[in-house]
Every structure is written in structure tokens, then in C-alpha cells.
Kinemage of the C-alpha trace (Angstrom):
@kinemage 1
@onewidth
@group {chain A} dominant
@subgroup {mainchain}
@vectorlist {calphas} color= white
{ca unk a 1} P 0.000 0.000 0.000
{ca unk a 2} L 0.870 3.167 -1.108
{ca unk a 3} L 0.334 6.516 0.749
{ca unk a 4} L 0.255 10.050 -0.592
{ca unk a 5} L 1.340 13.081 1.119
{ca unk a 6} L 0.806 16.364 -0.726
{ca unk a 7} L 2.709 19.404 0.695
{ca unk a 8} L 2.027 22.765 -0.437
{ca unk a 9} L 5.097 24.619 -1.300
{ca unk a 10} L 5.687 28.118 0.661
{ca unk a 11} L 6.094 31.418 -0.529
{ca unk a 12} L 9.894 31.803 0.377
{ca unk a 13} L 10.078 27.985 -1.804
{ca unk a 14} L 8.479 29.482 -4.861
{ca unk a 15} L 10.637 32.697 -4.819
{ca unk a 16} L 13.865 30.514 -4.212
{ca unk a 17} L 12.776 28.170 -7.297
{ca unk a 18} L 11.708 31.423 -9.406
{ca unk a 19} L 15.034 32.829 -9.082
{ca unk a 20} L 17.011 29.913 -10.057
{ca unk a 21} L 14.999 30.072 -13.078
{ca unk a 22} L 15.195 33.931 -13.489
{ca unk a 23} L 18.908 33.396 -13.842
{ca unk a 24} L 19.157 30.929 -15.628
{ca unk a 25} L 17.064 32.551 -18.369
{ca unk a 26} L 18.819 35.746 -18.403
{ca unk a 27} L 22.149 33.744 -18.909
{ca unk a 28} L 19.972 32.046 -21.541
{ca unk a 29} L 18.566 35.827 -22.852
{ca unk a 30} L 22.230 37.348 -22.589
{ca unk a 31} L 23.733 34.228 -25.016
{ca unk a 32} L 20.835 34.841 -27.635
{ca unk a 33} L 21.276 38.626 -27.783
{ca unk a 34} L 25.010 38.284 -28.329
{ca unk a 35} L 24.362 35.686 -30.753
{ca unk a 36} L 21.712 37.849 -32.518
{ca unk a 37} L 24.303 40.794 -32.769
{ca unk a 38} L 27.061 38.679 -33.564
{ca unk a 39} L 25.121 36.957 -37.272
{ca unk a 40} L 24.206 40.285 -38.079
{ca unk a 41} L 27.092 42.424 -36.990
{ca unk a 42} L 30.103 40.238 -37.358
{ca unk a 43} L 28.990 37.921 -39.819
{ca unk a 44} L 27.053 40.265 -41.746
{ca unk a 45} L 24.212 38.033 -42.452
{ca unk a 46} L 21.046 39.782 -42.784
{ca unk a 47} L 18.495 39.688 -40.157
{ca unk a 48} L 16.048 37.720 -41.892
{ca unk a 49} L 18.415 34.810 -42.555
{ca unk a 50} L 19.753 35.470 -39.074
{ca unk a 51} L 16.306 35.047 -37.543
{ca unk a 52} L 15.758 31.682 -39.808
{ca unk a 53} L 18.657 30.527 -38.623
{ca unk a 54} L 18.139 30.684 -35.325
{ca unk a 55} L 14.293 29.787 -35.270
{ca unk a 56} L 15.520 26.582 -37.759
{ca unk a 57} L 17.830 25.420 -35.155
{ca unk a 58} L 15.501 25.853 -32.091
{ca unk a 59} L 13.150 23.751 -33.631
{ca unk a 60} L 15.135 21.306 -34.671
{ca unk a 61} L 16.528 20.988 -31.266
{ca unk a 62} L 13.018 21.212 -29.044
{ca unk a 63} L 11.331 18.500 -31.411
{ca unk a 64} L 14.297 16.105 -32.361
{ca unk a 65} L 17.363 16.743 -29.737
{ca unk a 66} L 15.754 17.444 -26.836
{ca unk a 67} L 13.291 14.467 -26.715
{ca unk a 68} L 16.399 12.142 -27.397
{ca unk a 69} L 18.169 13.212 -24.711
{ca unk a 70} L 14.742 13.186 -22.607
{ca unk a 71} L 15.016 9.611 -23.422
{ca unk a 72} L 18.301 9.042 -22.928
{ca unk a 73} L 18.576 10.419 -19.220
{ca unk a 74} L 15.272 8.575 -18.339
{ca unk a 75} L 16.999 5.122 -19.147
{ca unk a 76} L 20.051 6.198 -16.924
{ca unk a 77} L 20.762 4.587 -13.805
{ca unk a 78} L 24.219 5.191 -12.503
{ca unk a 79} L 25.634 4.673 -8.409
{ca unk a 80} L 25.597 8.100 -8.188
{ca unk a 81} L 21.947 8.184 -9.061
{ca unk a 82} L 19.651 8.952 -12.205
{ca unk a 83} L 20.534 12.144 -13.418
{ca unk a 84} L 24.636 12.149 -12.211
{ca unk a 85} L 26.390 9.657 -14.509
């Protein structure tokens, strides 16, 4: 028999997790800006391409990488435990 216990997260839990998140997104933000500027201002590729470029590779990564490796670290098991190989 199983049992359940639910506990509700506090506020000071939820503004801890929030800001992990908040920096790892403007790392995230920061990388994507720099890469923007660098097509377009180093490369000289114009920003249409640019933008395809970058769209093109997001998708292909959110619908064909990302659910491989999704897989791939769900069928891990390691001593150190599931997500530390």
C-alpha cells in the first residue's frame, strides 16, 4: 500500500525556485542577444536569414534533440543516481 502526502510549497520555496529560473534565463537571454548581434554584426548576415537561422535550429533541437536526450537520461541509472552519470 501506497500513501500520498501532498505538501504545499511556501512562498519563500516558490521565490527561491523562481530565481534559479530567473537566472538561468537571463544567462539564456544574454547568449541569444550576443548571438543575434554577432550573425548580423560580425557575420554580416542579414536579419532575416539570421532570424531563420536561429528559429531553424531551435526547432530542430526542441522536437528532435531534446526528446532524445529526454530519453536518454530517463533510461540512466548510474551509483551516483539517475541524473549524475
Amino acid at each position: 500500500m501506497s500513501t500520498t502526502i501532498n505538501h504545499k510549497l511556501s512562498i519563500t520555496e516558490k521565490i527561491g525556485y523562481s530565481l534559479g529560473d530567473l537566472s538561468a534565463n537571463l544567462v539564456f537571454q544574454t547568449l541569444m542577444t550576443f548571438l543575434a548581434y554577432f550573425y548580423t554584426d560580425v557575420f554580416k548576415i542579414p536579419e532575416d536569414k539570421a532570424t531563420a537561422i536561429i528559429f531553424t535550429v531551435g526547432m530542430i533541437a526542441a522536437l528532435v534533440v531534446n526528446p532524445i536526450m529526454g530519453a536518454i537520461a530517463d533510461r540512466t541509472n548510474t551509483r551516483w543516481g539517475k541524473f549524475r552519470p
